[in-house]
C-alpha positions as CSV (number, residue, x, y, z in Angstrom):
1,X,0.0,0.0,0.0
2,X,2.8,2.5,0.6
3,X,4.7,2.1,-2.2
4,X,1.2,2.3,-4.3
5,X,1.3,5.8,-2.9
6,X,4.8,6.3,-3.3
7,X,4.5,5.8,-6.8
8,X,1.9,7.6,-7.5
9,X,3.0,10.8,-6.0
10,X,6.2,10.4,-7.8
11,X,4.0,10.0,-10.9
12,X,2.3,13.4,-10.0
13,X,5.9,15.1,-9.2
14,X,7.4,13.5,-12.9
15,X,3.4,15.1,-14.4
16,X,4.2,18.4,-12.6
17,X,7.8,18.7,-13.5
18,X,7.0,18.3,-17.3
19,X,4.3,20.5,-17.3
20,X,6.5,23.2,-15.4
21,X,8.6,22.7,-19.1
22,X,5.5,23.7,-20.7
23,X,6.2,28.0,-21.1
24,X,3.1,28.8,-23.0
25,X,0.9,26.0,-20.3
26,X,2.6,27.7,-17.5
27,X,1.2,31.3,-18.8
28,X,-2.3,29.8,-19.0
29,X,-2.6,28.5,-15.6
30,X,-1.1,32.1,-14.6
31,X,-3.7,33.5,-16.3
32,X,-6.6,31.1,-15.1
33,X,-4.9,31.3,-11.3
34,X,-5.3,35.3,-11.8
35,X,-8.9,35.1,-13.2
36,X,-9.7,32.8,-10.7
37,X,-8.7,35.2,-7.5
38,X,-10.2,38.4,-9.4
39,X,-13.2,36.4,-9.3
40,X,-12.9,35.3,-5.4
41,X,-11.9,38.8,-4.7
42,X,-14.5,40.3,-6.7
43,X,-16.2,42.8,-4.0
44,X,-12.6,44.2,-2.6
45,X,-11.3,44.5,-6.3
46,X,-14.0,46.2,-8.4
47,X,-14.0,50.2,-7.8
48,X,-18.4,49.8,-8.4
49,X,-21.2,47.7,-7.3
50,X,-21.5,45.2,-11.0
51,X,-25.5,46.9,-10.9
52,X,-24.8,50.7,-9.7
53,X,-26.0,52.2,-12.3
54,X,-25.7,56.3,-13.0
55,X,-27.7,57.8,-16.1
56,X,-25.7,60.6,-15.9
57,X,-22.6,58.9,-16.9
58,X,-23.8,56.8,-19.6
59,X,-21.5,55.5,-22.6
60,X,-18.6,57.4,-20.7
61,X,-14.9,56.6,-22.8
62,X,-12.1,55.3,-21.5
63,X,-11.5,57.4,-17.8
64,X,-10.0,57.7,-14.5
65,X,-12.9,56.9,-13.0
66,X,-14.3,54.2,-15.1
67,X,-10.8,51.9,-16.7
68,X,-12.8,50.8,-19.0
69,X,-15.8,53.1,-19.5
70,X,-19.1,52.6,-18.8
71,X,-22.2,51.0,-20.5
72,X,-25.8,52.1,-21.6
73,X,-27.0,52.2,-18.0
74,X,-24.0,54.0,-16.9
75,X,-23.0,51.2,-15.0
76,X,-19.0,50.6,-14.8
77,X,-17.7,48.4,-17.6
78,X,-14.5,46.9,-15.5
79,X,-16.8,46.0,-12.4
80,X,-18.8,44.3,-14.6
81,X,-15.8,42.4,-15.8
82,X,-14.3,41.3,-12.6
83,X,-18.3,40.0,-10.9
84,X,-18.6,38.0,-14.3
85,X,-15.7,36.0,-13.8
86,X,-17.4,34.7,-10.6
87,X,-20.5,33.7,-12.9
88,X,-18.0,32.5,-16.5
89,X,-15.5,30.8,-14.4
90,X,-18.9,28.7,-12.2
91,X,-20.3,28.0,-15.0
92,X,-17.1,26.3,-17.3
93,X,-16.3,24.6,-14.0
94,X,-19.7,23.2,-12.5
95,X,-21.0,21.8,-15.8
96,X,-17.8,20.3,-17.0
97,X,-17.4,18.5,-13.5
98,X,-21.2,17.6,-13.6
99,X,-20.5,16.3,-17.0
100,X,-17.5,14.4,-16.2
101,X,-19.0,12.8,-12.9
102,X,-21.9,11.3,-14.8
103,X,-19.9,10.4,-18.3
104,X,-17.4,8.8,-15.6
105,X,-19.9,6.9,-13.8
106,X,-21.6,5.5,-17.1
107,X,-18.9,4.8,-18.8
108,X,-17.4,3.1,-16.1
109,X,-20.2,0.9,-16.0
110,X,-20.8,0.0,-19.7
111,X,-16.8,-0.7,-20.4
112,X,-16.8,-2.8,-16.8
113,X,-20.4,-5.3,-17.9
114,X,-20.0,-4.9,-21.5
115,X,-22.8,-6.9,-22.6
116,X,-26.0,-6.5,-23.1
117,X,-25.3,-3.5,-20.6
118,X,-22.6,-1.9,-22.5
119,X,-24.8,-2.0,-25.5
120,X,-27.9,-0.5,-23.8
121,X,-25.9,2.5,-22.5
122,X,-24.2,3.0,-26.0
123,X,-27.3,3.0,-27.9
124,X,-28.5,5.7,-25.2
125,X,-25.8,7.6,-25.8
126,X,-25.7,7.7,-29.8
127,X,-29.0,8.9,-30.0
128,X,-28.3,11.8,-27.4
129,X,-24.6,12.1,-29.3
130,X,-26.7,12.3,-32.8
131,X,-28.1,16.0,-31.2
132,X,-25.5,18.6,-31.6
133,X,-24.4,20.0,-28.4
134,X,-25.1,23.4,-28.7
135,X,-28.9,22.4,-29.7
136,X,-29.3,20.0,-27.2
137,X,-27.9,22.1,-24.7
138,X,-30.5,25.4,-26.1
139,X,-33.4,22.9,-26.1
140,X,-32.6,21.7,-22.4
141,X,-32.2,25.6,-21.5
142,X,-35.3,26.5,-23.4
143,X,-37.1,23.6,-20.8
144,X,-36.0,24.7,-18.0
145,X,-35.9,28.4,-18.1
146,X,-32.8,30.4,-18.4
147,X,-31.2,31.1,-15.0
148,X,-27.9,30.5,-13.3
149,X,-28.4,26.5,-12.5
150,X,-30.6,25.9,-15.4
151,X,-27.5,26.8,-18.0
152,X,-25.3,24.3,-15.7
153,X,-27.8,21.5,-16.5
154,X,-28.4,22.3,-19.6
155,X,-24.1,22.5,-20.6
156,X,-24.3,19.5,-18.8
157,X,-26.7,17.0,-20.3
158,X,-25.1,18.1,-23.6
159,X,-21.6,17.0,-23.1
160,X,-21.8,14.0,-20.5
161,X,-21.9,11.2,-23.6
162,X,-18.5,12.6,-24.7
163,X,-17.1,11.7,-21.5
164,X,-18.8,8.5,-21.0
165,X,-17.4,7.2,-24.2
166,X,-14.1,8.5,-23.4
167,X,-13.9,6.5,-19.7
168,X,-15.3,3.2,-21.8
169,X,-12.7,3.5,-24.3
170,X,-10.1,3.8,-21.9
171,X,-11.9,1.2,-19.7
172,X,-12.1,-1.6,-22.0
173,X,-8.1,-0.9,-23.0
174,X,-7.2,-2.2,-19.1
175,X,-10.1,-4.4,-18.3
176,X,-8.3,-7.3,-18.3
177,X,-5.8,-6.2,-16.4
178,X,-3.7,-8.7,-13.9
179,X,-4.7,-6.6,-11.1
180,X,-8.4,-6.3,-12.2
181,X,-8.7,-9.9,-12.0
182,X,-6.3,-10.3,-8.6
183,X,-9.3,-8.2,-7.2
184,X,-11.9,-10.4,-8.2
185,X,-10.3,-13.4,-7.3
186,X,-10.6,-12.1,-3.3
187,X,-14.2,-11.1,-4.1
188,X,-13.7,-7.2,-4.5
189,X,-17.5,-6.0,-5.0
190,X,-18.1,-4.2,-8.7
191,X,-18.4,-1.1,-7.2
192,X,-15.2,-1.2,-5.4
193,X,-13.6,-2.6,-8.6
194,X,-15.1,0.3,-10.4
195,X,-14.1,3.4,-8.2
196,X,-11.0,2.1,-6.6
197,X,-9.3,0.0,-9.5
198,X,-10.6,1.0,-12.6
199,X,-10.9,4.7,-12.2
200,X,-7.8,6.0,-11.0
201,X,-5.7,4.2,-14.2
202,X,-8.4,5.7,-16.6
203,X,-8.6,9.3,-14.7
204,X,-5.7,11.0,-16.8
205,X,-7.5,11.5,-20.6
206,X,-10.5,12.3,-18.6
207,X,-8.2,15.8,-16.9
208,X,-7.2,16.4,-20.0
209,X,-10.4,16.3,-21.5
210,X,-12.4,18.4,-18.8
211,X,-9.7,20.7,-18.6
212,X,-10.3,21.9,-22.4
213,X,-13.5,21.7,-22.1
214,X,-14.0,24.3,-19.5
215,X,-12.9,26.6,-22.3
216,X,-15.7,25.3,-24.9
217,X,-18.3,25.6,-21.6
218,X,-17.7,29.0,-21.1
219,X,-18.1,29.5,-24.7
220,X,-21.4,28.1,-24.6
221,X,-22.5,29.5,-22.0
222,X,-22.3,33.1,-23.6
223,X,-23.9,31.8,-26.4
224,X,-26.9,31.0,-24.4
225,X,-26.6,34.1,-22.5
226,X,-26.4,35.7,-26.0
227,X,-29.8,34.5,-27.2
228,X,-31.8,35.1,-23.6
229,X,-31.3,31.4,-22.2
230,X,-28.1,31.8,-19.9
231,X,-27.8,34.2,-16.7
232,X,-30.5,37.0,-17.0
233,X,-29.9,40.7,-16.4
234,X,-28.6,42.2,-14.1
235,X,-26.0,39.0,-13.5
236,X,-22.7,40.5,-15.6
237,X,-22.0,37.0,-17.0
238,X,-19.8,38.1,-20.1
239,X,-22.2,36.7,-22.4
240,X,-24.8,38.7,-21.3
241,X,-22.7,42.0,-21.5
242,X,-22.2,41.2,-25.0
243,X,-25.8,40.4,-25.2
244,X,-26.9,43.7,-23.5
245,X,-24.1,45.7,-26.1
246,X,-25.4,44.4,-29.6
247,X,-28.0,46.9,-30.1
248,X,-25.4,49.4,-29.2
249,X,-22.3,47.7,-31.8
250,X,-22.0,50.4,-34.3
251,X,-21.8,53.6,-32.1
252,X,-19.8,52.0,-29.1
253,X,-17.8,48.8,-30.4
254,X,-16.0,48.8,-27.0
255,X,-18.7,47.7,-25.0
256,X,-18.9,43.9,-27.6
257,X,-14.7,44.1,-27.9
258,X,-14.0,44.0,-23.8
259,X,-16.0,41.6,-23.1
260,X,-15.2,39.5,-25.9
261,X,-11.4,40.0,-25.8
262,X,-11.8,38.7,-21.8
263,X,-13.6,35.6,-23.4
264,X,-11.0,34.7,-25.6
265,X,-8.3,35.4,-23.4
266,X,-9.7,33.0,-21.0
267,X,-11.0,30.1,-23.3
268,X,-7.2,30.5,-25.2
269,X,-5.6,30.3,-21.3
270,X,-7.4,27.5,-20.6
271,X,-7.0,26.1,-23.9
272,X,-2.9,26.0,-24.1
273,X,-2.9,24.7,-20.1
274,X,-5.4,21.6,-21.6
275,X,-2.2,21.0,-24.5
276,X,0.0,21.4,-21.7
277,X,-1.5,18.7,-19.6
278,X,-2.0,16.5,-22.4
279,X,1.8,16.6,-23.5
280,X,2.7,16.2,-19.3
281,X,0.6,13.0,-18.8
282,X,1.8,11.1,-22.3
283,X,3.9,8.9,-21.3
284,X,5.6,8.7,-24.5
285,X,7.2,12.1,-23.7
286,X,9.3,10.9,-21.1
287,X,13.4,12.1,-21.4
């Protein structure tokens, strides 16, 4: 038992020292790490309440007093930036580990029973993987009701077959395994044999995976925001700041660029860390 843990945190030091290597990962998780603590930080940081608005300072340029302006409502444009981190960052992060719990757990059980089982599960999951995600994910939205929770559900439901397929895959590739079947030769229950054998030597692509698709989540997520199905006004999730600045594109661009240049900073960040991680857990990179 120790030197199952000794080896696995050498494993995690050998991951972390390559991925250290990595320049351009290294300046996405410094840019994640920074998002991340604006958003914890959010009420001490931002100079304005995200909803004070002031009608006498509406569309204001580029200021002292308002960094980055303000918008229709007069309401500060870099407030508004630093309280939607808070809802961006929940969002990527909640539905991708929703996702990834569920894919996880179904996976895991279709590549373990294979079957009659597997096949079941697999059929379930074509037809749900036959619905593009962004539909599906709009349809579920549309359901529910846009709202906070509801867009986590709905990001959700639409990308937990990718995972489940994924954890099969990688399931089925270690099944047979020497110490799969030491652990049902001493009458390991499936469950145990599930979470504590198979899991852990299939968690790596599944990281990897969840860790780019945070990016694609938040992506999503301000393309439901966008059409009315995401967080509703007055919540300053970036998507709905560039939904609330579309009827106001030609006269003040900055109001759709700031927003949108924080999105793609942060989908890019998170992005080059996922490459990063990839290259640090393939084994074939090993000096």
């Amino acid at each position: 038992m120790k030197n199952g843990k000794l080896k696995k945190q050498s494993q995690l030091l050998e991951i972390l020292k390559r991925l250290a290597k990595n320049k351009a990962a290294m300046v996405g998780l410094f840019i994640i790490i920074v998002m991340a603590v604006i958003a914890a930080f959010a009420p001490l940081i931002a100079p304005y309440r995200y909803d004070e608005a002031n009608f006498y300072n509406i569309f204001q340029p580029f200021s002292k007093e308002h960094l980055l302006g303000t918008d229709q409502l007069g309401r500060d444009i870099l407030s508004r930036l630093i309280y939607g981190a808070r809802y961006s960052l929940k969002i990527g992060i909640y539905s991708v580990a929703m996702a990834a719990t569920a894919g996880a757990v179904i996976g895991s059980i279709a590549g373990y029973f294979g079957g009659v089982v597997d096949d079941v599960i697999m059929r379930i999951l074509d037809i749900v993987n036959s619905i593009p995600g962004l539909v599906l994910s709009i349809a579920v939205a549309a359901i529910l009701g846009p709202g906070f929770t509801n867009c986590i559900i709905a990001l959700a439901l639409g990308t937990t077959p990718m995972y489940a397929r994924m954890i099969r895959a990688s399931i089925l590739n270690i099944r047979k395994m020497e110490y799969l079947e030491a652990a049902t030769s001493i009458n390991c229950s499936s469950a145990r044999i599930i979470f504590r054998h198979i899991l852990p030597n299939a968690i790596s692509p599944l990281i990897v995976l969840a860790t780019m698709s945070v990016a694609q989540a938040i992506l999503t997520a301000a393309s439901l925001s966008f059409i009315g199905l995401g967080v509703q006004p007055p919540e300053p999730e970036w998507g709905a700041m560039l939904a609330d600045a579309r009827t106001h594109l030609r006269q003040y661009p900055r109001l759709v660029l700031v927003p949108g240049i924080t999105i793609m900073i942060a989908v890019l960040s998170l992005n080059i860390l996922g490459d990063g991680l990839r290259d640090a857990m393939d084994p074939k990179l090993k000096d």
